[in-house]
C-alpha positions in Angstrom: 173.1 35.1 132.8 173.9 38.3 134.5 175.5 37.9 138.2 172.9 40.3 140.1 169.8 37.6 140.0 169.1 36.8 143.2 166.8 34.2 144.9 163.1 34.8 145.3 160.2 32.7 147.1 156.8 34.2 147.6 154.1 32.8 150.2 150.4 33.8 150.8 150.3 33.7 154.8 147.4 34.5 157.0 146.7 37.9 159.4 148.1 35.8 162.3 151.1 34.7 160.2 152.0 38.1 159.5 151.8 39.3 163.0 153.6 36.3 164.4 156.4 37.3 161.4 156.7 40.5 161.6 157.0 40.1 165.8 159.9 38.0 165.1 161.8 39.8 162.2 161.5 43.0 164.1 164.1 41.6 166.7 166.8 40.6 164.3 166.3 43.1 161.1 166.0 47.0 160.3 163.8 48.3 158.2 164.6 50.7 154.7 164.8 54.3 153.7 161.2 54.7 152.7 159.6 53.0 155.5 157.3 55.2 157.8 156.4 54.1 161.2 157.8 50.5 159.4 155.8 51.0 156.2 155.1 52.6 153.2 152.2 52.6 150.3 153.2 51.6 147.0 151.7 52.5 143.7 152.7 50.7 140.5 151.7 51.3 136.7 151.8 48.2 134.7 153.1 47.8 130.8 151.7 45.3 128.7 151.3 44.3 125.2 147.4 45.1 123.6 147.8 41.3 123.8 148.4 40.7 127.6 151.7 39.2 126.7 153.0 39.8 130.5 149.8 39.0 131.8 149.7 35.3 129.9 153.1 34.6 130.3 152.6 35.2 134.3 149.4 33.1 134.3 151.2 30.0 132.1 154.2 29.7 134.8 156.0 31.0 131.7 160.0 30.2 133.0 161.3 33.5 131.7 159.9 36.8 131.4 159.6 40.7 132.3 157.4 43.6 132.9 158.0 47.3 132.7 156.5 49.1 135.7 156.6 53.0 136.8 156.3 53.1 140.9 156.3 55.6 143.2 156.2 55.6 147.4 153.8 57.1 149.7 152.2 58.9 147.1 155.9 61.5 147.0 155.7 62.6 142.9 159.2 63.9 143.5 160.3 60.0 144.2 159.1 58.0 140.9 160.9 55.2 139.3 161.0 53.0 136.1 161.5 49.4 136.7 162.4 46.6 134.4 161.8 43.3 136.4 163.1 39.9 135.0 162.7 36.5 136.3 164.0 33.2 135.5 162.3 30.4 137.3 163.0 31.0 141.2 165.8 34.2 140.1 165.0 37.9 139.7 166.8 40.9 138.7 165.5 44.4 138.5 166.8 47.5 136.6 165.6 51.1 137.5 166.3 54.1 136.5 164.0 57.5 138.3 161.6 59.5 136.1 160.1 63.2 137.4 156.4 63.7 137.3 156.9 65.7 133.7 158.4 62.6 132.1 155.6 60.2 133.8 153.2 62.6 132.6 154.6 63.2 129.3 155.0 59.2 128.7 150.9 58.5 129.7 149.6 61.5 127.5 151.8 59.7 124.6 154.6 62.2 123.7 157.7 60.1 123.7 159.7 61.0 121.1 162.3 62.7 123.8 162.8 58.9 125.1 164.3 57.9 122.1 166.8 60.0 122.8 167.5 59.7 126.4 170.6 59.3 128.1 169.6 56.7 130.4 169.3 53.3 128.8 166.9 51.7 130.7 164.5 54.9 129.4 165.6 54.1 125.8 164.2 50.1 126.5 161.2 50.9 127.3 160.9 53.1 124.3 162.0 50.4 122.1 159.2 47.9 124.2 156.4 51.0 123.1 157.3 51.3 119.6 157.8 47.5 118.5 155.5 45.7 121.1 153.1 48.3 121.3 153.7 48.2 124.9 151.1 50.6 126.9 150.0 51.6 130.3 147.3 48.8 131.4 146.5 49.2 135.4 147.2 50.8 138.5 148.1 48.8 141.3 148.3 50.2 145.6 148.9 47.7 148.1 150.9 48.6 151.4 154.3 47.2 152.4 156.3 46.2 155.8 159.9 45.7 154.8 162.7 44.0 156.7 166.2 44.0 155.7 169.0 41.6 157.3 172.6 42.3 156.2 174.3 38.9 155.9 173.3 37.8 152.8 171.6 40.7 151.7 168.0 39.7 152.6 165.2 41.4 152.1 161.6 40.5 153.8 158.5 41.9 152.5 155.2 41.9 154.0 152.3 43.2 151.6 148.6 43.6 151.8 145.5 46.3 151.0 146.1 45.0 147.7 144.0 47.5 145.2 143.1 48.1 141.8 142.4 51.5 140.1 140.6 49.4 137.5 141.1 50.9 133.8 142.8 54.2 135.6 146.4 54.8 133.9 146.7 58.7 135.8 149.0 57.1 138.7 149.7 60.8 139.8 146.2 61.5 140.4 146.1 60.1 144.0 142.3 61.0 144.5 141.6 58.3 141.3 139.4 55.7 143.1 140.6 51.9 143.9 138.9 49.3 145.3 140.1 45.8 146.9 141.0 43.2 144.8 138.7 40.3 146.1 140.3 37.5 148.4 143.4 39.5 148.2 146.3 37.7 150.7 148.6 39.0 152.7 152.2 38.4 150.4 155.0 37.5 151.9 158.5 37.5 150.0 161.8 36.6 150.6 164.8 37.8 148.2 168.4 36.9 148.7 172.1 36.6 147.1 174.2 33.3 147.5 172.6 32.1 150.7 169.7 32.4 153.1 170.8 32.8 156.9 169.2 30.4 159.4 168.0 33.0 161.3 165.5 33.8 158.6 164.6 30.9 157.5 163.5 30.0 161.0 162.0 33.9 161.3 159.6 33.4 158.1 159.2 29.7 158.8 158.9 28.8 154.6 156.6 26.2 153.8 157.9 23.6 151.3 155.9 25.3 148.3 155.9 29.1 147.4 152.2 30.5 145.6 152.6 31.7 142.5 150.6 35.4 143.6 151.0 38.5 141.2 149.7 41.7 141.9 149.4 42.4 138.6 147.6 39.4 137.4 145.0 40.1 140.3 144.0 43.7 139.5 144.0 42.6 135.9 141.4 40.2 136.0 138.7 43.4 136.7 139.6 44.6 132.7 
């Protein structure tokens, strides 16, 4: 196993949870680069097999698995990344690599010959994932995002919720493409770390003895 997985536990919590959370974390962690008066919107573009494979795998508690996603933040075309997110049980890893509007453009109308050729490797995988598992573009997917960050043990708190769907959109630069709110949508919260989870944090999130097993993408799926 590579050495960069790190720990990751994910909770649906209630509106009062979150304001009681994010009142606490606020007095002991900073927030990141992209946040905006301690925010930011976040749109993803899922991959997945003409089978679901992803989708199935995430939905059977499948042990290990991984999903190709293009995101950018606060709707900024000149920010856009590829992601390659793996998880084993409880550990995750991501790779990322950034794409410009041209490429993210160029890889939704089809033309990807030029990926094949591509200096950056995590470009050339998901080439390979197109070609032979017909990987494609399958959903959009907004929700916005309160992150927290605490040094010591490189933690990272996120607070998510507006979850949305653009339905059977794949045009994830064309910001005026309609979504609406994925139904019973909860307020995510998600706790990453390295070797060890300070005190202080655990007592600031206050984790219940069981994580939920919430994915985005499963949710805005299910209106296919």
């Amino acid at each position: 196993m590579r050495d960069d997985y790190r720990h990751e536990v994910k909770h649906e919590i209630s509106f009062s949870d979150l304001l009681d959370i994010r009142r606490r974390l606020s007095l002991i962690a900073r927030s990141d680069e992209h946040a905006v008066d301690g925010k930011y919107y976040i749109r993803s573009l899922y991959f997945d097999t003409p089978e679901d494979a992803a989708l199935r795998e995430k939905l059977d508690g499948v042990a290990k698995r991984e999903k190709f996603r293009i995101r950018c933040y606060n709707k900024d075309p000149g920010y856009i990344r590829l992601e390659k997110k793996t998880k084993i049980g409880g550990l995750g890893t991501k790779d990322i690599s950034k794409l410009s509007a041209e490429q993210v453009e160029r890889i939704l109308s089809g033309d990807i010959g030029w990926m094949m050729e591509s200096e950056d490797e995590l470009v050339r995988q998901l080439y390979a994932s197109i070609r032979n598992r017909r990987l494609q573009p399958k959903t959009i997917v907004d929700y916005t995002r309160e992150p927290f960050i605490y040094d010591p043990g490189n933690v990272r708190v996120t607070l998510d919720y507006d979850i949305r769907t653009g339905l059977k959109s794949k045009d994830m630069l064309d910001f005026s493409v309609p979504t609406i709110p994925v139904k019973d949508a909860p307020i995510l919260l998600e706790v990453k770390w390295d070797a060890y989870l300070p005190e202080v944090i655990r007592q600031a999130v206050q984790l219940p003895v069981r994580e939920q097993a919430y994915s985005k993408y499963a949710a805005c799926r299910m209106y296919d």
